[in-house]
C-alpha positions as MATLAB code, in Angstrom:
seq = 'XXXXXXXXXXXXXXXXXXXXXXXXXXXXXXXXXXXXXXXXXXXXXXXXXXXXXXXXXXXXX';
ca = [
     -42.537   36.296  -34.098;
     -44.263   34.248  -36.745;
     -47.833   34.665  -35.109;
     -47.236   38.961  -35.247;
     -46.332   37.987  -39.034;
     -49.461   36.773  -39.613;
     -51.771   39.428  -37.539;
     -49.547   41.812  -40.048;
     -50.651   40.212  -42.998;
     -54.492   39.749  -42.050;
     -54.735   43.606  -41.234;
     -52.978   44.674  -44.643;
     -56.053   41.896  -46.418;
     -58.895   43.394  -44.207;
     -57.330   46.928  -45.163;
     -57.224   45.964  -48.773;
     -60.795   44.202  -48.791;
     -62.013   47.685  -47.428;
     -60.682   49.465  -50.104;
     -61.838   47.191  -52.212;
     -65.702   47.404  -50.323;
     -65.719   51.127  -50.605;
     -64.590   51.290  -54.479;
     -67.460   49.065  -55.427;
     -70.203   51.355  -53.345;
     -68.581   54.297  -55.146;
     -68.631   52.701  -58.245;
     -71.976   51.511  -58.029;
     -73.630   55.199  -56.527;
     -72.086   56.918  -59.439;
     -75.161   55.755  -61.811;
     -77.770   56.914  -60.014;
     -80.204   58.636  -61.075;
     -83.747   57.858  -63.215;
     -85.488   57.635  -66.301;
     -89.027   59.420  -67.011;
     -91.177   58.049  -70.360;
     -93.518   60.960  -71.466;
     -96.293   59.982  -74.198;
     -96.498   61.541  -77.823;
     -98.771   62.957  -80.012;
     -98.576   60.445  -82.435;
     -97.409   57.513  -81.036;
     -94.065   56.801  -79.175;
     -92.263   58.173  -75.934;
     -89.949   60.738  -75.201;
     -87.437   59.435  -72.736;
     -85.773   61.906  -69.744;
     -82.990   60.585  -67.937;
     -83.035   62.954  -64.494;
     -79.839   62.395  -62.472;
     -79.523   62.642  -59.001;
     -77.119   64.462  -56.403;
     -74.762   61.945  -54.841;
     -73.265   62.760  -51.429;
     -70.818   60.196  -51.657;
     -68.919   61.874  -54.318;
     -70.126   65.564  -53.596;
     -71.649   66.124  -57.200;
     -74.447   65.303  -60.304;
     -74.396   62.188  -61.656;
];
């Protein structure tokens, strides 16, 4: 009985370390996208930022 106590408790960790995994890759994809420097007359850059479709959250970032 104790060992099925402890196979219960290592499934709910590796269930909460997933959730935990796939969070962070969320988290981290929702940034993406990129920056574009353009010269000007004059001196200086215009800066762009462009983002990028993400599949992972089914929208523009």
């Amino acid at each position: 009985m104790n060992n099925n106590k402890q196979q219960t408790k290592g499934n709910k960790m590796k269930k909460i370390a997933m959730v935990i995994g796939v969070l962070t890759v969320m988290a981290t994809s929702a940034n993406a996208g990129y920056w574009t420097h353009t010269p000007t007359y004059g001196g200086g850059y215009t800066s762009t930022y462009t983002p990028t479709y993400n599949i992972l959250l089914g929208g523009w970032n």
